[in-house]
C-alpha angles and dihedrals in degrees: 000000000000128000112209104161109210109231112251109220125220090249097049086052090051094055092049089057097272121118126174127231122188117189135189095198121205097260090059098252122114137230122199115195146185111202126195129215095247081061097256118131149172125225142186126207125214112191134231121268090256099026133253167197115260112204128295106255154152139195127227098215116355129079128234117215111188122187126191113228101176131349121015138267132200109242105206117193131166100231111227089267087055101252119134118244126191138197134183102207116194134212107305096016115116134200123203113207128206144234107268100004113126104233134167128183130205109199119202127238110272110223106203 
């Protein structure tokens, strides 16, 4: 049997509920994402080209799960008695991130 994938457009994703959604954030680096209509999504990080911090933040009802595809990146959190924590996390680690918990990540330069 051959396998011969027919291409999606753009158009034809947008009418099935997905949407894309391509960013150059403030600190340089890029996130490429699909979004769903139920408001889930997948999204892949690019770094800067010196690498960076993104922005300390937390969500009030929705998970982060970040996944680390070349290079590292430091996963900050404060812990529920208010104390940092950090991680590195290397190529092929992961982090899930809960509802309400205040996280940042700095991602390396990936030098390709």
């Amino acid at each position: 049997m051959h396998y011969n994938p027919k291409k999606i457009s753009i158009e034809e994703a947008n009418s099935s509920g997905i949407e894309v959604n391509f960013e150059l954030m403030n600190n340089g680096e890029k996130r490429y994402r699909l979004v769903s209509f139920d408001g889930s999504s997948y999204c892949r990080t690019v770094a800067a080209e010196n690498g960076a911090w993104q922005n300390s933040h937390y969500h009030k009802i929705l998970s982060e799960f970040y996944v680390v595809q070349s290079g590292w990146i430091v996963y900050a959190e404060i812990s529920p008695n208010g104390e940092p924590v950090l991680r590195c996390l290397n190529e092929g680690e992961s982090v899930t991130v809960n509802p309400l918990v205040h996280h940042n990540i700095y991602i390396c330069l990936q030098i390709l």
